[in-house]
C-alpha positions in Angstrom: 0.0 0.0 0.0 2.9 2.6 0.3 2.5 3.8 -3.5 0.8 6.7 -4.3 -3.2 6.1 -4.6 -2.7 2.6 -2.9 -4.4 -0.6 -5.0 -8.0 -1.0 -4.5 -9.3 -4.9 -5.1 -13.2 -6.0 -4.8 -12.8 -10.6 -5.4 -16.5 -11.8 -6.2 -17.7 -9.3 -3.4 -21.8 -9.7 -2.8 -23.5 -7.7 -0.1 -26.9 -8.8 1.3 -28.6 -6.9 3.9 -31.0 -8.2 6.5 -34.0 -9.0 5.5 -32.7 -10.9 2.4 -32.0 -7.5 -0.2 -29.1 -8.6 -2.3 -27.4 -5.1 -3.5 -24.1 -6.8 -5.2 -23.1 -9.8 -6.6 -20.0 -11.1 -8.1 -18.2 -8.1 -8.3 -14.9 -8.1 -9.7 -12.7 -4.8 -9.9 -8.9 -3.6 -9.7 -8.3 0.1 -8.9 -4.6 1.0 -9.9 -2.5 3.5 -7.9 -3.0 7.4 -9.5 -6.4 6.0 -11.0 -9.9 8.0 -11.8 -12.6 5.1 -12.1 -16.4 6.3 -12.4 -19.0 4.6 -11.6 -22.4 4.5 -13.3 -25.9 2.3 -13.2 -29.6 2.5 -12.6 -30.6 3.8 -8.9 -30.3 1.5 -6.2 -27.5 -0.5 -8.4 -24.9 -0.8 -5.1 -23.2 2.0 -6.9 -23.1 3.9 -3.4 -22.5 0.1 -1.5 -19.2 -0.5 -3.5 -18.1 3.4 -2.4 -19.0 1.8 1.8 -16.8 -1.0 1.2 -14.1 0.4 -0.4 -14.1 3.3 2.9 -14.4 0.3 5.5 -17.7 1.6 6.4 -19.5 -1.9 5.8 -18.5 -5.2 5.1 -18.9 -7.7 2.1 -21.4 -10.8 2.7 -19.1 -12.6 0.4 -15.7 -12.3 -1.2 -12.2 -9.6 -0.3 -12.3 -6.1 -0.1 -8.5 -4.9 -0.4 -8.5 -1.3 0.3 -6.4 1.0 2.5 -9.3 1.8 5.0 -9.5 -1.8 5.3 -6.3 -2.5 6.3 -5.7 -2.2 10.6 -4.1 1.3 9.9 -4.7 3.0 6.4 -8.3 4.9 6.9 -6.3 8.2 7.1 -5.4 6.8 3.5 -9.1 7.6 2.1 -11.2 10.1 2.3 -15.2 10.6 1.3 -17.1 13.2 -0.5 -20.7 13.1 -0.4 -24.0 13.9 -2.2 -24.7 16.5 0.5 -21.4 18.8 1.6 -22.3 17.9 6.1 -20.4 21.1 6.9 -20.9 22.2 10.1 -23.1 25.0 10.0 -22.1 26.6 13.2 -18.6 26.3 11.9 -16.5 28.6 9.9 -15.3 27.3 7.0 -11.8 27.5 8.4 -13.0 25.1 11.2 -14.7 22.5 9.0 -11.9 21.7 7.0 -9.8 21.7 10.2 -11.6 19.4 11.5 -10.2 16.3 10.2 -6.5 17.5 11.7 -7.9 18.8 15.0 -9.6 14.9 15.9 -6.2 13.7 15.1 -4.6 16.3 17.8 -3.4 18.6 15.6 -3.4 22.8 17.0 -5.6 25.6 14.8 -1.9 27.3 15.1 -0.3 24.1 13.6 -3.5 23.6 11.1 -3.5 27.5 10.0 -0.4 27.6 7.2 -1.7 23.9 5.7 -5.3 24.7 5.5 -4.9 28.3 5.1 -3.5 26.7 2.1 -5.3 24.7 0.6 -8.4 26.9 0.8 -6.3 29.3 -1.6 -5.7 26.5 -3.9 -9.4 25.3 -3.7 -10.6 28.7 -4.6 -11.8 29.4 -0.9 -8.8 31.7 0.2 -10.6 34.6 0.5 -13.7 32.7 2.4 -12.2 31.0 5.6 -14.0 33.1 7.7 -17.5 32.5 6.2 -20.4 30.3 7.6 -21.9 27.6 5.5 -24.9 29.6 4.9 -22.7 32.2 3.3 -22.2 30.0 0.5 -23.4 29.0 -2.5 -23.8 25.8 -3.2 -21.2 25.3 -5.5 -18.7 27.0 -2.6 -20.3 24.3 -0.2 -19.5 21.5 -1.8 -15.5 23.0 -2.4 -15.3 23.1 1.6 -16.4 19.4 1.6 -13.6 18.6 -0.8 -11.1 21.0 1.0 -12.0 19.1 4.0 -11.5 15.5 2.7 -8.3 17.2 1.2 -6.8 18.3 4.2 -5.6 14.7 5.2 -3.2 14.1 2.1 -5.4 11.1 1.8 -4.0 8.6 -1.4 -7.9 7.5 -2.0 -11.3 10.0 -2.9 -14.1 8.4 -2.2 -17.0 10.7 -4.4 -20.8 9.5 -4.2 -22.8 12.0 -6.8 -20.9 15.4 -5.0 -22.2 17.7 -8.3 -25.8 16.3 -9.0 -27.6 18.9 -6.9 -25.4 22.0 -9.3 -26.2 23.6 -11.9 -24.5 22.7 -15.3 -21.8 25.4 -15.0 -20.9 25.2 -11.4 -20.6 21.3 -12.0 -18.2 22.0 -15.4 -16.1 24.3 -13.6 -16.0 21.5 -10.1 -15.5 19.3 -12.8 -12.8 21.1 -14.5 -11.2 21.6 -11.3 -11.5 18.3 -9.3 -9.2 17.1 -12.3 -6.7 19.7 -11.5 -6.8 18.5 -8.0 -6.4 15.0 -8.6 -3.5 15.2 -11.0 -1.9 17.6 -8.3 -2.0 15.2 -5.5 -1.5 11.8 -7.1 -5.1 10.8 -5.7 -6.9 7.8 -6.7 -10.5 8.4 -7.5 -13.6 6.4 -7.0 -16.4 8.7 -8.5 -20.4 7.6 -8.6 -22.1 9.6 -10.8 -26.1 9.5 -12.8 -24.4 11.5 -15.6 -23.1 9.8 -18.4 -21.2 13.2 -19.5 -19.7 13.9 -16.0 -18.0 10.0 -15.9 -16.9 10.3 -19.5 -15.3 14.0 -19.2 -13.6 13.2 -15.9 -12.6 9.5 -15.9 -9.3 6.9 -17.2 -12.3 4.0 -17.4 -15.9 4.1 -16.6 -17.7 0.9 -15.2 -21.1 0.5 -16.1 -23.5 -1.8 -12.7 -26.2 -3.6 -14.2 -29.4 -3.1 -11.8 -29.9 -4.9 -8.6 -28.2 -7.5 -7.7 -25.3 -5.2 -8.8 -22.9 -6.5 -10.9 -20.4 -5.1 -13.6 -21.8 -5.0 -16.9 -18.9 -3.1 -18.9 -15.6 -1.4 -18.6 -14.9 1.5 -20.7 -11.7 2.8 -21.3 -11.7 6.9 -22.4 -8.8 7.2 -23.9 -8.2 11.2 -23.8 -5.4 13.3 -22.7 -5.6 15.3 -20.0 -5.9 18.3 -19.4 -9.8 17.3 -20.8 -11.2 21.3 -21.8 -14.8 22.6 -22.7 -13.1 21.7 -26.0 -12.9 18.2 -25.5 -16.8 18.4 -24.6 -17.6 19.3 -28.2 -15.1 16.7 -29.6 -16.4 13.8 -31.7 -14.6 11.7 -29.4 -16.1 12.5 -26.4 -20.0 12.5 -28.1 -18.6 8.8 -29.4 -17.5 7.2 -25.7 -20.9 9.4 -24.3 -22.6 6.9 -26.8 -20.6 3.9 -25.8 -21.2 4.6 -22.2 -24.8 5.6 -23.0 -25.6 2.1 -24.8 -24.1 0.1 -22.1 -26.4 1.6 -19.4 -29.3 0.7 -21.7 -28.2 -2.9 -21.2 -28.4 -2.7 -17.3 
C-alpha cells in the first residue's frame, strides 16, 4: 500500500442486507495507484455500496475487499465526499476543514499555514471566515472537498458530489476536481447518474447492471488530460458518451 493512490481490489464481493435485499453480486474490480474510475448504473444499483466498502464503512457478505481503510491502519489513506457537503453550519469554513486534523490532535496554530493553504488553492482563500450559509452551493460542496483534502489522503471516495449543481458550477467543479487529482497523485472512485460527468472526468468508466449489482462493462476513455470545454464538443467524447450511454441501456 505505500505507492501513491494505494491498490483498490473487490474478489466476487456480494453484499446482502438483512432482510434478504441482495445489493451486489459477483463483483470483480482492480483500482490502480494514481487511477480515476467512475462509476455509473440505474438507482439503487450498489453504486453507493461499492463506495462503503471500499471506505471500511460496511462489510462484504461474500468475497475480499482490499482497500487502505481496510487495512488495521490505512483509513487516514481515504477520504469521502458526499452527495450533501455535512459542513458544520455553526462552523467557519476554516474550522470545517480543520476538522479532520484537529480529531487527530493537531493545534488551529499548527492547522492554519496547511489549511490556510489549501483553501487558496481550492478557490476558498478569500472565504475561511465564512459560515456555511454564506455559501453557495457550488462554494459548499469546495469546503467538503477541501476538508477531505486536508488529510493528504491517497484515496477519494466521491458518491454524486455535483448532482444537486447547476451545469456550469458542476463544469467548472469538474474542470477543477481534475486539476486537484493530478496535483496530488489521488486515486478516484467517482459515482455519478451523468453519463457526460463519468466520461469528461474519468481513465475508465464501469457500467453496474441493476440490482443485484454486478459489472456490466468497462470502458476505457482514452483522452489526454488536461480534458477542456473543448474536449466536450469533440467527436470523441460524443462517441464514448454513446458507448457509455448504450451500455447503461443494457443494465
Amino acid at each position: 500500500m505505500g505507492e501513491p493512490g494505494g491498490h483498490i481490489t473487490l474478489e466476487g464481493v456480494e453484499k446482502r442486507f438483512p432482510g434478504g435485499l441482495v445489493a451486489l453480486q459477483g463483483v470483480d474490480l482492480r483500482i490502480e495507484p494514481g487511477e480515476f474510475v467512475s462509476i455509473v448504473g440505474p438507482s439503487g444499483c450498489g453504486k453507493s455500496t461499492i463506495l462503503r466498502l471500499v471506505a471500511g464503512l460496511d462489510t462484504p457478505s461474500r468475497g475480499r475487499v482490499d482497500a487502505p481503510a481496510v487495512t488495521d491502519s490505512g483509513s487516514a489513506a481515504t477520504a469521502y465526499v458526499f452527495q450533501e457537503p455535512t459542513l458544520m453550519p455553526w462552523a467557519s469554513v476554516f474550522d470545517n476543514v480543520w476538522l479532520p486534523l484537529r480529531l487527530t490532535g493537531q493545534s488551529r496554530a499548527a492547522a492554519l499555514g496547511p489549511v490556510n493553504e489549501l483553501l487558496t488553492s481550492i478557490g476558498l482563500g478569500q472565504f475561511a471566515g465564512a459560515f456555511p450559509a454564506e455559501l453557495s452551493g457550488g462554494m459548499r460542496m469546495r469546503a467538503s472537498i477541501a476538508r477531505a483534502l486536508v488529510t493528504r489522503p491517497r484515496l477519494l471516495l466521491m458518491d454524486e458530489p455535483f448532482a444537486a449543481l447547476d451545469e456550469i458550477t458542476r463544469s467548472r467543479l469538474n474542470a477543477d476536481l481534475l486539476a486537484w487529482w493530478q496535483a496530488r497523485s489521488l486515486s478516484v472512485m467517482f459515482v455519478t447518474h451523468s453519463v457526460y460527468e463519468a466520461v469528461f472526468l474519468s481513465q475508465r468508466v464501469l457500467v453496474m447492471s441493476a440490482r443485484p449489482g454486478r459489472l456490466l462493462a468497462e470502458i476505457r476513455i482514452e483522452a489526454p488530460y488536461p480534458r477542456t470545454t473543448a474536449f466536450r464538443t469533440s467527436q470523441v467524447y460524443q462517441e464514448y458518451c454513446q458507448r457509455v450511454s448504450a451500455a447503461l441501456e443494457g443494465a
